[in-house]
PAPAGU-395801 format. One record per residue (C-alpha): residue number from 1; z, x, y. Coordinates in Angstrom, 3 decimals. Each point is the difference from the previous one (the first is absolute). Layout:
<site NUM <Z X Y>>,
...
END
This chain:
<site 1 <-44.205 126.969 -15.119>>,
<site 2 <-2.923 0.886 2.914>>,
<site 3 <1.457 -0.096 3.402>>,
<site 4 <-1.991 -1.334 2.721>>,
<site 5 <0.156 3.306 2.438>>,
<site 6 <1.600 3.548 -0.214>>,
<site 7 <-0.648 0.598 3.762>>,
<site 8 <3.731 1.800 -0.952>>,
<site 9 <2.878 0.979 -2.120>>,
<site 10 <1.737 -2.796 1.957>>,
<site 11 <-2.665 -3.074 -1.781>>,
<site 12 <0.432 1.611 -3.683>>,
<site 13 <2.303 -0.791 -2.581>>,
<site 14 <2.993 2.124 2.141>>,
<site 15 <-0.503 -2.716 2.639>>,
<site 16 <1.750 -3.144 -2.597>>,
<site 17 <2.444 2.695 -0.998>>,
<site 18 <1.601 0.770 3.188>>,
<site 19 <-0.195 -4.447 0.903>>,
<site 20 <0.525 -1.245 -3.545>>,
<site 21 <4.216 0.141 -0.255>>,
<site 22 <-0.085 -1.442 3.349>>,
<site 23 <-2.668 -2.936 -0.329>>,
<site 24 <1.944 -0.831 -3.424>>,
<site 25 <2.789 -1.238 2.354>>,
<site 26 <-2.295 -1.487 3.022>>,
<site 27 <-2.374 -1.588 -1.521>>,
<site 28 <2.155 -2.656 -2.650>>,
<site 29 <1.342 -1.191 3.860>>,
<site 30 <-3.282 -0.566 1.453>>,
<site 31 <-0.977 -3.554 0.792>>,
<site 32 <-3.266 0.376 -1.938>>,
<site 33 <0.926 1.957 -2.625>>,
<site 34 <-0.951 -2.477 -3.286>>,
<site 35 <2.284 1.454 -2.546>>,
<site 36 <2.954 -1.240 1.118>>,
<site 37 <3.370 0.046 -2.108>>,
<site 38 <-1.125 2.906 -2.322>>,
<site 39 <0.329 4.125 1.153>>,
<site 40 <-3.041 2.342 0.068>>,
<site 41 <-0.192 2.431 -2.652>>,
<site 42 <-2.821 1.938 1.447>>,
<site 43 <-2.580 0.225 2.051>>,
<site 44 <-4.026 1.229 -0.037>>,
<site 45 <-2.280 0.968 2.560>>,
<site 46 <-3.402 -1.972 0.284>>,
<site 47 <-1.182 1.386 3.428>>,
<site 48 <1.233 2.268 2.758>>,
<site 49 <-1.517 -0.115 3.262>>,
<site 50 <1.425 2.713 3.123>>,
<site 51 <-0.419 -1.881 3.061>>,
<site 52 <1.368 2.719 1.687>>,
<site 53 <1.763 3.118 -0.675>>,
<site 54 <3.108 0.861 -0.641>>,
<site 55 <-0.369 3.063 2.376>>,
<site 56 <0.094 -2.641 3.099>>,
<site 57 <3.575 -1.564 0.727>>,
<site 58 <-1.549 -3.025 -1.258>>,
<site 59 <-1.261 0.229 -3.671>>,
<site 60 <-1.757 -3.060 -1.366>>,
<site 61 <-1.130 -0.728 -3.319>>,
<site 62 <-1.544 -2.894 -2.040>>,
<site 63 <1.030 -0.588 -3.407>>,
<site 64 <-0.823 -2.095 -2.501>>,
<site 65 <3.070 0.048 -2.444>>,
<site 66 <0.432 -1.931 -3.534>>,
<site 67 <3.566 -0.754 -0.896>>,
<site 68 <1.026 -0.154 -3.268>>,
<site 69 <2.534 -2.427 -1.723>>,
<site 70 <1.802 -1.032 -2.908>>,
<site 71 <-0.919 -2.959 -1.793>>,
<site 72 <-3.228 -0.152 2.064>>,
<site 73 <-3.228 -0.801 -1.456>>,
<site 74 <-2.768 2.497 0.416>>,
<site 75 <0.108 3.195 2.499>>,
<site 76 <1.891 -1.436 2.946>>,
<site 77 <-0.509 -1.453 3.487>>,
<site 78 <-2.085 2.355 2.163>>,
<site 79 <1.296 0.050 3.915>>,
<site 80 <-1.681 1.816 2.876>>,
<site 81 <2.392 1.778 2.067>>,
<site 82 <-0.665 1.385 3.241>>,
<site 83 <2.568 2.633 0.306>>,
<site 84 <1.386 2.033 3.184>>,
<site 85 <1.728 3.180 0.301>>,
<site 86 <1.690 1.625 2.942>>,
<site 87 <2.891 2.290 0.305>>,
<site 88 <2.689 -2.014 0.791>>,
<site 89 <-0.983 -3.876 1.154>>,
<site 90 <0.572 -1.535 3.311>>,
<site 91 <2.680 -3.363 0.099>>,
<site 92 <-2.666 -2.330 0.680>>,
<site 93 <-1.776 0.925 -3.524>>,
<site 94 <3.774 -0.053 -1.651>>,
<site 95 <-0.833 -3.451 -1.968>>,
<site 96 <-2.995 1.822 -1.410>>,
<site 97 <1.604 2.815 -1.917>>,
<site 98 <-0.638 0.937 -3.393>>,
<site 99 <2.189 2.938 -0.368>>,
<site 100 <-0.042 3.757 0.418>>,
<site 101 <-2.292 2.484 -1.887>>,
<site 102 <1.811 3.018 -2.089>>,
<site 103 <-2.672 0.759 -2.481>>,
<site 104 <-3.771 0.596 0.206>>,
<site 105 <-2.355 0.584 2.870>>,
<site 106 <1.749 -2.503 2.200>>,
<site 107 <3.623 1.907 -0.634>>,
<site 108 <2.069 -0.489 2.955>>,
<site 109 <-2.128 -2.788 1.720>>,
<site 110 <1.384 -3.636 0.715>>,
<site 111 <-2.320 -2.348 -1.295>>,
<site 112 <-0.295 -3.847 0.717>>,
<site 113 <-2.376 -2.961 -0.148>>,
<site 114 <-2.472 1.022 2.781>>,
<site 115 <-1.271 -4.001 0.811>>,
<site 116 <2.554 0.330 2.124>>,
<site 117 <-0.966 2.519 1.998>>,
<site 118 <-2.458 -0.745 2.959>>,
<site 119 <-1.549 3.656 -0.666>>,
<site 120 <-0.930 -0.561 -3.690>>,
<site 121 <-1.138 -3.979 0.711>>,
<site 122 <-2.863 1.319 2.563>>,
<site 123 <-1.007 2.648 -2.262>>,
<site 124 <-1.040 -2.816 -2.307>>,
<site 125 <-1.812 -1.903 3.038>>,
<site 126 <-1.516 3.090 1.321>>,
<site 127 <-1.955 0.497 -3.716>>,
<site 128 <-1.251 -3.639 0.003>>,
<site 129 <-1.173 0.348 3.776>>,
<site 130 <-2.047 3.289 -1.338>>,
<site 131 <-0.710 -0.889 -3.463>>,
<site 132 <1.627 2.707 -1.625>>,
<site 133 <-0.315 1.492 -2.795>>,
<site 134 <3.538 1.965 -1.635>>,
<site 135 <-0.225 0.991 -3.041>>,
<site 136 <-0.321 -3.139 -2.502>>,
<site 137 <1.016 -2.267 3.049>>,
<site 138 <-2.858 -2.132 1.177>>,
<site 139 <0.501 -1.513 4.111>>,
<site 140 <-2.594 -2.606 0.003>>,
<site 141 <-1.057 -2.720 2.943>>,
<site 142 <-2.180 -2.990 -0.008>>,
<site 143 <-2.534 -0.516 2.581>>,
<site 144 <-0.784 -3.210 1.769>>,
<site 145 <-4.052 -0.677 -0.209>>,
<site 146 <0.498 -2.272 2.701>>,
<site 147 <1.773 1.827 2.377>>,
<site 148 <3.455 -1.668 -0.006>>,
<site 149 <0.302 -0.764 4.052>>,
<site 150 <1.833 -2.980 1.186>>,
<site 151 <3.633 -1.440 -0.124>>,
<site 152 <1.912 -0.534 -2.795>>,
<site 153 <1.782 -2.831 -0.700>>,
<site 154 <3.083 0.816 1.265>>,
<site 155 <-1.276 0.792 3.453>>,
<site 156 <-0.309 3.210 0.292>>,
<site 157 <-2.966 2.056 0.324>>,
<site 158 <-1.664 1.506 -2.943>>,
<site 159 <-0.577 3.378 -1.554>>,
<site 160 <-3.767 0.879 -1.512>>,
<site 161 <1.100 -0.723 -3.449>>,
<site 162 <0.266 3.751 -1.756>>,
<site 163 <0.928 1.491 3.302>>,
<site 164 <3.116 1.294 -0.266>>,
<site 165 <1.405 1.930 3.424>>,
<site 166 <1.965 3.024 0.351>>,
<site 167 <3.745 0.046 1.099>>,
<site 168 <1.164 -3.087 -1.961>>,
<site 169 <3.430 0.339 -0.237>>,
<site 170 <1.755 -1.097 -3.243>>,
<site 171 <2.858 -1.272 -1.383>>,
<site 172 <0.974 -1.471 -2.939>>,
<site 173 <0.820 -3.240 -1.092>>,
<site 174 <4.141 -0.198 -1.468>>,
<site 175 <-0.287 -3.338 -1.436>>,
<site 176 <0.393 -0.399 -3.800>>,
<site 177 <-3.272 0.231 -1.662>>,
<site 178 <-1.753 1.315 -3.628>>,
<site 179 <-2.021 2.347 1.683>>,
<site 180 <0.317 1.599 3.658>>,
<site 181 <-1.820 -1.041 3.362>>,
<site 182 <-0.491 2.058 3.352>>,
<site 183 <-1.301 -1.353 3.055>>,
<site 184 <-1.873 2.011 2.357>>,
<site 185 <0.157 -1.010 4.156>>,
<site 186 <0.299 -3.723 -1.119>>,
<site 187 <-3.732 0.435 -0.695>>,
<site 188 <-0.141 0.225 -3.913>>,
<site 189 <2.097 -0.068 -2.670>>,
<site 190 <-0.110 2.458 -3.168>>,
<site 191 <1.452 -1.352 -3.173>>,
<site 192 <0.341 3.445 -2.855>>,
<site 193 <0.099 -1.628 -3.365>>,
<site 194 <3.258 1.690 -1.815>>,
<site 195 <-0.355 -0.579 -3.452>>,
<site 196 <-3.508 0.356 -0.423>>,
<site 197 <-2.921 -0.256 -2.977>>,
<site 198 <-3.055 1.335 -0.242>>,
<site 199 <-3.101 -2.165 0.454>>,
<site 200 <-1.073 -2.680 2.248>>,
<site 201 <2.990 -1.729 1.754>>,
<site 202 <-0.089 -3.348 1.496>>,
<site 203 <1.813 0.532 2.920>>,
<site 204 <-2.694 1.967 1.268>>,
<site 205 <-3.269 -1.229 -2.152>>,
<site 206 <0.892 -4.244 1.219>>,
<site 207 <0.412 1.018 3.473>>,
<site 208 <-3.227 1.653 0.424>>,
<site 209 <-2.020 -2.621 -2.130>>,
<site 210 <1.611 -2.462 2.376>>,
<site 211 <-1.137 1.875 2.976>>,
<site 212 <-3.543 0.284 -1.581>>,
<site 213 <0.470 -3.952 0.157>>,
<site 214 <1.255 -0.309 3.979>>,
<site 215 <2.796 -1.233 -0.807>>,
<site 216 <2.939 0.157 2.394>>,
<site 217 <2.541 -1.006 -1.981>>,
<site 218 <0.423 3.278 -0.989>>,
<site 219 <0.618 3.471 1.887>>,
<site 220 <-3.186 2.323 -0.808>>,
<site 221 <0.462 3.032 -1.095>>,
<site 222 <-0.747 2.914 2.761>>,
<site 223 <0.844 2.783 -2.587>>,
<site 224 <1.551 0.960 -3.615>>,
<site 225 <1.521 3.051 -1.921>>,
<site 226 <-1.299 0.958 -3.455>>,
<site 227 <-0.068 2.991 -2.242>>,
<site 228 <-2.720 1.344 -1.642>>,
<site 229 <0.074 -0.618 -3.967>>,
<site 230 <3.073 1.918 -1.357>>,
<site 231 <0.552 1.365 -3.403>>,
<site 232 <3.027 -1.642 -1.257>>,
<site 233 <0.053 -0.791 -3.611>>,
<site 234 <3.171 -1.879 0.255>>,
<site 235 <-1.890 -2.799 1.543>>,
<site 236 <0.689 -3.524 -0.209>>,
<site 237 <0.482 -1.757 -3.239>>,
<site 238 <-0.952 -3.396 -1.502>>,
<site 239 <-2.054 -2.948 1.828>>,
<site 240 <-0.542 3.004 2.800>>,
<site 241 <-1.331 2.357 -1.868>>,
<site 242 <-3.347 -1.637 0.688>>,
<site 243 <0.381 1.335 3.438>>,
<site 244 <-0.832 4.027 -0.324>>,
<site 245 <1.480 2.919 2.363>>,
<site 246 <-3.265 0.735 0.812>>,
<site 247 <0.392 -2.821 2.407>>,
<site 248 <2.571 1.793 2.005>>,
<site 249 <2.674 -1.454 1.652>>,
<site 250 <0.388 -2.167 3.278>>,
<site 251 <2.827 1.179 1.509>>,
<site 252 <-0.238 -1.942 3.789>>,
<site 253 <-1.745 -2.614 1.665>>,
<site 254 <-0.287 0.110 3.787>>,
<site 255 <-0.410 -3.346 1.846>>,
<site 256 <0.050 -1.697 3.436>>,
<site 257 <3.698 -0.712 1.100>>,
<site 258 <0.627 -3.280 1.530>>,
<site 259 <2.580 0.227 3.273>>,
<site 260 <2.499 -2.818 0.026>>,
<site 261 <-0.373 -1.086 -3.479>>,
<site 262 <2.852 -1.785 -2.225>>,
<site 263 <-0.333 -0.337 -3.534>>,
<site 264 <0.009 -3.712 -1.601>>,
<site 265 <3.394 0.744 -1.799>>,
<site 266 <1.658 1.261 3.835>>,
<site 267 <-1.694 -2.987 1.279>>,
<site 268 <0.976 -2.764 -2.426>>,
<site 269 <3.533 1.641 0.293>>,
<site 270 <0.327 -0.421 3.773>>,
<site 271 <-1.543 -3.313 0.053>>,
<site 272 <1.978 -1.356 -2.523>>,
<site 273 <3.284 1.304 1.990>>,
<site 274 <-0.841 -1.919 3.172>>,
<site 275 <-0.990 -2.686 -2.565>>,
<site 276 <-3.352 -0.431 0.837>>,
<site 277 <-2.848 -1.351 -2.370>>,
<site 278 <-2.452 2.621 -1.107>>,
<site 279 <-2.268 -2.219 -1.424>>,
<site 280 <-2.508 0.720 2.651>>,
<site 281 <0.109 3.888 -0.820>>,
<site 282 <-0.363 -0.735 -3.623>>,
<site 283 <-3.640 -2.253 0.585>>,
<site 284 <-1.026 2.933 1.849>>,
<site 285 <0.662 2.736 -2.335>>,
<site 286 <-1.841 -2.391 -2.602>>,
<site 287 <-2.867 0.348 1.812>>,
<site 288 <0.531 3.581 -0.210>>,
<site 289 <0.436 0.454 -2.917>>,
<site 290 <-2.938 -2.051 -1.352>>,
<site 291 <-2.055 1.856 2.557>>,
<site 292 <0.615 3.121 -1.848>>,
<site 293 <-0.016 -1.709 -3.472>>,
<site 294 <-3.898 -1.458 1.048>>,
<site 295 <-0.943 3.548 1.454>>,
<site 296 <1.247 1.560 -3.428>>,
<site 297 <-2.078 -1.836 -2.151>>,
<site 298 <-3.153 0.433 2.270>>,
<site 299 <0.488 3.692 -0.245>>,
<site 300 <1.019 0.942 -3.536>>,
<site 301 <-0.784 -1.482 -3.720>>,
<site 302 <1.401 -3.116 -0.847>>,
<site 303 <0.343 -1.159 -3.394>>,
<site 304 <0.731 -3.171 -1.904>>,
<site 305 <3.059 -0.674 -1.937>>,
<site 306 <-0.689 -2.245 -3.226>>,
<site 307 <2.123 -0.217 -2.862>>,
<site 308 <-0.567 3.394 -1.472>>,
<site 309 <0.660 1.493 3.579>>,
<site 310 <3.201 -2.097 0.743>>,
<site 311 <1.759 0.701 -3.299>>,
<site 312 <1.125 3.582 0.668>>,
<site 313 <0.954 -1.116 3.486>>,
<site 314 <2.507 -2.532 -1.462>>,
<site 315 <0.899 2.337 -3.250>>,
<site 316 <0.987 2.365 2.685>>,
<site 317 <2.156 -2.967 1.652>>,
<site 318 <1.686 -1.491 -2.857>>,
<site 319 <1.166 4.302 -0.961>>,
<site 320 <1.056 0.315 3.511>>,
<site 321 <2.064 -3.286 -0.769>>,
<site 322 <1.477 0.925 -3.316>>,
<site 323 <1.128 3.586 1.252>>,
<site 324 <1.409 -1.818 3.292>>,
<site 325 <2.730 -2.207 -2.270>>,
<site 326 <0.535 2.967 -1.942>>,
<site 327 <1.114 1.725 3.055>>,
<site 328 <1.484 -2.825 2.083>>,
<site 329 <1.749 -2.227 -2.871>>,
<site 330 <0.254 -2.673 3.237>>,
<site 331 <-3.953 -0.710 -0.624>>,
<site 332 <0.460 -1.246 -3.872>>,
<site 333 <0.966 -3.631 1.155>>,
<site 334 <-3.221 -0.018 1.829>>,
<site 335 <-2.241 1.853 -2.335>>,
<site 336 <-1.944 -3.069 -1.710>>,
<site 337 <-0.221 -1.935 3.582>>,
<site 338 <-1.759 3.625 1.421>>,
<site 339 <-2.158 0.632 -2.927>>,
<site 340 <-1.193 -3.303 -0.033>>,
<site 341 <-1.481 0.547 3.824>>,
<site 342 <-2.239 2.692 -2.023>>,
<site 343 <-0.847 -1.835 -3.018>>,
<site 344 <-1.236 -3.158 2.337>>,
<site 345 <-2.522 2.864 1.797>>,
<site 346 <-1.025 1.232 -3.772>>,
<site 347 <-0.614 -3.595 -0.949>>,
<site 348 <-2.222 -1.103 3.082>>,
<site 349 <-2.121 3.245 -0.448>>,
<site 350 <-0.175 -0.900 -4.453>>,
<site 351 <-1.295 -3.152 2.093>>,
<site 352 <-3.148 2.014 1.553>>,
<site 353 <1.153 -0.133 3.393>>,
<site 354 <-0.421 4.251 2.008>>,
<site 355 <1.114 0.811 2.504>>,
<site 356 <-1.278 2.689 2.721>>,
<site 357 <1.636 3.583 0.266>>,
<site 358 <-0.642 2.280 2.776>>,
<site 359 <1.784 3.818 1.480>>,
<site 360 <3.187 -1.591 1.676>>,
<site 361 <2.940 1.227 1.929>>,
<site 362 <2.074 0.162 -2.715>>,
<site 363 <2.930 0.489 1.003>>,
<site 364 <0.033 -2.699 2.852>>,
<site 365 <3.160 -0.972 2.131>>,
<site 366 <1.467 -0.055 3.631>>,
<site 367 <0.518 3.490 0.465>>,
<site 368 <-3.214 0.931 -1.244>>,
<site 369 <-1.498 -2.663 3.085>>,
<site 370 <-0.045 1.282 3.921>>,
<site 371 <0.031 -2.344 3.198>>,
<site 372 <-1.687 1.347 2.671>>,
<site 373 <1.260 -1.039 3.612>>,
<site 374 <-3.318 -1.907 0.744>>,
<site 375 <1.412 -1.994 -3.393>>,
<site 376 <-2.633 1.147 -2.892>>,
<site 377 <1.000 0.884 -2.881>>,
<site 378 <-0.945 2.848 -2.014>>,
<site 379 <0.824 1.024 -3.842>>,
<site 380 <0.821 3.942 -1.151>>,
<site 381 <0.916 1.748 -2.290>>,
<site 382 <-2.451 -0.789 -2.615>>,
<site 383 <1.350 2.306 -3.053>>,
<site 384 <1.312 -2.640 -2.243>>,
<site 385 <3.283 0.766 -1.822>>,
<site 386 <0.419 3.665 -0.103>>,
<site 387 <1.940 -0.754 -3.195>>,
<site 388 <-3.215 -1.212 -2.401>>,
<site 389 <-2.447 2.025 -1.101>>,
<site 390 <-3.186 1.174 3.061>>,
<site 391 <-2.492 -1.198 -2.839>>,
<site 392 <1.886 -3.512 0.158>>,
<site 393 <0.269 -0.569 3.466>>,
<site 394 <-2.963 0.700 0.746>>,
<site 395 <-1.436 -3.167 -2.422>>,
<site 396 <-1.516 -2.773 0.814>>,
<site 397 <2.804 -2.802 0.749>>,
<site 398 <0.061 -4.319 0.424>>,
<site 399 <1.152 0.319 4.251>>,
<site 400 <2.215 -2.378 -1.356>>,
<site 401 <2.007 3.096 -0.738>>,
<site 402 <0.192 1.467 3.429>>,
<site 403 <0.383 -4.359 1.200>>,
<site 404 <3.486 0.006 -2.091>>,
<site 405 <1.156 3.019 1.273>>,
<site 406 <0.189 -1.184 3.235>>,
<site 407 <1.159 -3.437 -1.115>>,
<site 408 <2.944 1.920 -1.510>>,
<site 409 <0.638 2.003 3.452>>,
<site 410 <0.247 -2.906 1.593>>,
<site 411 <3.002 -1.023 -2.177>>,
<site 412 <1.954 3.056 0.227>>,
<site 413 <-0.388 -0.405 3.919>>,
<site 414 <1.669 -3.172 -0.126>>,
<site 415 <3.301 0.978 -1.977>>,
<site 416 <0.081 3.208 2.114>>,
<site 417 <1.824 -2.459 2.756>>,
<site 418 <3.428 -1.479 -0.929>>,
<site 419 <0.097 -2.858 0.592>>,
<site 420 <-3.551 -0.881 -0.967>>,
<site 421 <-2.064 -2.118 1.788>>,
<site 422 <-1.285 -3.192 -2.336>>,
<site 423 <-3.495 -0.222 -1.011>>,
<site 424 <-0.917 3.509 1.970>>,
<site 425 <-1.836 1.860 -3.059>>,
<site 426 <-1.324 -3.461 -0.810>>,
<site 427 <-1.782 -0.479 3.333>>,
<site 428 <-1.262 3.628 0.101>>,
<site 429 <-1.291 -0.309 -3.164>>,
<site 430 <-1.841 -2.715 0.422>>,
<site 431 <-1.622 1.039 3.207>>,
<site 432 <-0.730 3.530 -1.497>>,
<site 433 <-2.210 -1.653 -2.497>>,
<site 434 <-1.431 -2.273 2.636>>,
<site 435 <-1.198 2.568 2.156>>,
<site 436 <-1.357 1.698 -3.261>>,
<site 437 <-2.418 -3.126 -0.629>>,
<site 438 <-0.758 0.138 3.746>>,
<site 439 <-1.705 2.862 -0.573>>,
<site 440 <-1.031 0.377 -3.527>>,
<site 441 <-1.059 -3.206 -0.628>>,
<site 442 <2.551 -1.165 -2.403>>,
<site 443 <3.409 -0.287 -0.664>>,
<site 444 <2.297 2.232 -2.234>>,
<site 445 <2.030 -3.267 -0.955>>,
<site 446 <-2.652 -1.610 -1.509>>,
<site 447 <-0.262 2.240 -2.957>>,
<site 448 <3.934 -0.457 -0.637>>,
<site 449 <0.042 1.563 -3.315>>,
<site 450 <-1.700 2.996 0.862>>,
<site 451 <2.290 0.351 3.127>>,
<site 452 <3.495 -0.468 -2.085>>,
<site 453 <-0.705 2.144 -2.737>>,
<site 454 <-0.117 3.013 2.562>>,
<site 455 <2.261 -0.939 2.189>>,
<site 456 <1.997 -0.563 -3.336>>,
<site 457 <-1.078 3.908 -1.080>>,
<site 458 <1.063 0.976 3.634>>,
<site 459 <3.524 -1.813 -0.327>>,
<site 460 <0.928 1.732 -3.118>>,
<site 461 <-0.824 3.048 1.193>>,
<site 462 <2.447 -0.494 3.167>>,
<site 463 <2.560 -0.701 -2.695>>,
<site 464 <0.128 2.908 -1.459>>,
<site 465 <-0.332 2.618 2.951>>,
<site 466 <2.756 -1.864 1.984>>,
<site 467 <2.490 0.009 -3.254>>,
<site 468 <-0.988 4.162 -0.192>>,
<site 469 <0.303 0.446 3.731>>,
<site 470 <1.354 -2.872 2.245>>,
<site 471 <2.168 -2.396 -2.243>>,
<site 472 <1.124 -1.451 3.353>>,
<site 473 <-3.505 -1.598 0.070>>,
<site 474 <-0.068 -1.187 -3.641>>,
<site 475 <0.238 -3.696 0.979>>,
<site 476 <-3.351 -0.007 1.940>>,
<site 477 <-2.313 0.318 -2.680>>,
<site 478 <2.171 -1.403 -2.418>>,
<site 479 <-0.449 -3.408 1.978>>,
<site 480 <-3.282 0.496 -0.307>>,
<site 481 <0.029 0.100 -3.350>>,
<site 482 <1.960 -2.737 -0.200>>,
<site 483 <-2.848 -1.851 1.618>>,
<site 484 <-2.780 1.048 -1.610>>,
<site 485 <1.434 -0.300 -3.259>>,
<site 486 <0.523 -3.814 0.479>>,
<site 487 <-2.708 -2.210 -1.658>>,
<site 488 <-2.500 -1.652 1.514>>,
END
């Protein structure tokens, strides 16, 4: 396999040598790490990048690392890694450590997870700021053609959009996430992509599409990190092999952070505490979100879903179904009631009725949804379910999708709080989709089939990840399903 640089011994194959019986213990425990519940049998190098050397007391090093797996289909995950190595590590980096070296050119160094270190975080800021250029690592920056002066919406002044100053200092975020985030001075927020694919990702490509559009639903992009094309014939396989290495890889997305924001899901928490209605909150962030949904289809391809186009969607449905009771024996009183939430969207579109399909969120809930003090809302995290396919997610989808999502968010808020409050979900709900038609023109509700059968594909999903990971949770979706099994 071609590595990316060979600045040093330290980036060549000795480099995964001296780190790979350590990260075969690290990285199973890692948050983000997508293989969960099966060991790592070995490991390959796609790309080494020396950030800076060894010979300092801080070494720093960029990796791009594919684990491989047992009963895994095709090469393996790849994960970038942004590796530190000192001599022995100071307390504060303590719940960073990855172990100690005693083989290759790293023998006798401590090495650890260096997002965690303000050092190795700035380093990263520092090459946006100047555009730099290390070895396959691209540091790129968008420029503002009209200047970017004036306030945001939060209050605060604004930076020229792409002007990024010097002395930020960093930290990073601890909360649980699938990929990692830094924020630098409260100023902007850097979100590095941990198990990444090469080609175009969403979560950067939407984002700057959107800002294309004006919209400010969305924080625009200031920078990103991408590598050069790679050689790494153990690229992806199936519906992605469409996408080719030669694309590269995003690795980070840079955008604007927003002081004093709560997520939706912190917010519809607390407010549902002091037993408060929310329903307010939700006809806002339908606005939002059909701000962004309008702005979408104005900037990118939109196509129209017939018969032909619809029937792989459902297919696809009525599999994820089938494998669903397979795995959750719970569903199989429910199946027929379920499928038949699908079959009623088949028959309307053997009818001749389309529907639209546009780029969408994706992946849409309350934690992917900000509140800014001044009390806008504004949607991230735009790249879809890192579980499917980059090909897939990046498809044209019914918003309906993205509409049921957050229908279904707004359930699992409610039975969060013991005792629940009656008719909560039901009021946010409706004044989600109210807010929606404010906006957009027209209401989600009054294409009900549409609307069930994904928020029917949604709730069987839910199923089956909380009886994997959180049986505790079980009953939420499963009264769901309940529901939208019922006829009529």
């Amino acid at each position: 396999m071609s590595e990316a640089i060979t600045r040093s011994a330290a980036t060549g194959p000795g480099l995964l040598t001296s780190l790979e019986p350590l990260l075969r213990e690290w990285l199973p425990r890692q948050r983000w790490f997508a293989g969960k519940g099966r060991p790592v049998t070995d490991f390959s190098l796609v790309a080494a990048t020396e950030l800076l050397p060894a010979t300092t007391q801080l070494g720093l090093y960029h990796l791009l690392v594919r684990a491989h797996q047992p009963a895994l289909q095709g090469p393996g995950d790849c994960y970038q890694l942004l590796i530190g190595a000192r001599e022995a590590l100071p307390p504060r980096l303590a719940p960073a450590l990855i172990g100690h070296v005693d083989r290759g050119p790293l023998t006798g160094r401590t090495v650890y997870d260096a997002l965690y270190d303000a050092r190795p975080a700035e380093v990263l800021l520092e090459a946006m700021r100047t555009r730099a250029r290390i070895g396959a690592l691209r540091f790129d920056r968008r420029e503002d053609p009209d200047g970017g002066e004036g306030e945001r919406e939060d209050g605060g002044e604004r930076e020229e959009e792409g002007e990024i100053p010097a002395g930020l200092v960093a930290r990073v975020m601890t909360a649980e996430q699938s990929n990692s985030s830094i924020v630098y001075g409260d100023t902007f927020i850097l979100k590095l992509l941990r198990r990444v694919l090469p080609g175009v990702n969403p979560d950067l490509e939407l984002p700057l599409a959107l800002a294309r559009e004006g919209c400010p639903r969305v924080p625009a992009p200031v920078a990103w990190i991408h590598t050069d094309p790679l050689t790494d014939p153990l690229g992806p396989p199936g519906p992605d092999a469409e996408t080719s290495p030669e694309d590269g890889y995003v690795l980070g997305v840079l955008q604007p952070f927003v002081r004093g924001a709560t997520d939706g899901w912190e917010l519809a928490l607390r407010e549902l505490a002091k037993g408060e209605d929310f329903s307010a909150e939700a006809r806002a962030l339908g606005r939002a979100t059909a701000e962004v949904h309008l702005a979408l289809a104005r900037a990118l391809p939109t196509v129209t879903l017939g018969h032909a186009r619809l029937r792989p969607l459902i297919d696809g449905m009525i599999a994820r179904l089938d494998e669903a009771v397979r795995t959750v024996p719970a569903l199989h009183l429910y199946a027929p009631g379920l499928r038949s939430a699908y079959e009623a969207l088949a028959d309307l579109a053997a009818e001749g009725q389309t529907w639209t399909a546009q780029r969408i969120h994706g992946d849409l809930h309350l934690g992917q949804c900000l509140r800014a003090p001044s009390g806008e809302w504004s949607l991230i995290d735009f790249e879809g379910e890192p579980s499917k396919p980059l090909a897939e997610r990046r498809l044209p989808q019914p918003p309906a999708r993205d509409i049921a999502g957050m229908l279904r968010s707004f359930d699992y808020a409610a039975h969060s709080l013991h005792p629940r409050l009656p008719g909560w979900a039901a009021r946010c709900r409706a004044a989600y989709c109210a807010g929606y038609a404010e906006t957009a023109g027209r209401d989600p509700r009054t294409d009900p089939v549409l609307l069930r059968a994904y928020e029917t594909d949604k709730a069987v999903y839910e199923v089956v990840y909380e009886a994997r990971h959180r049986p505790d949770w079980l009953p939420v979706p499963m009264s769901a399903v309940r529901r939208l099994a019922a006829p009529g």
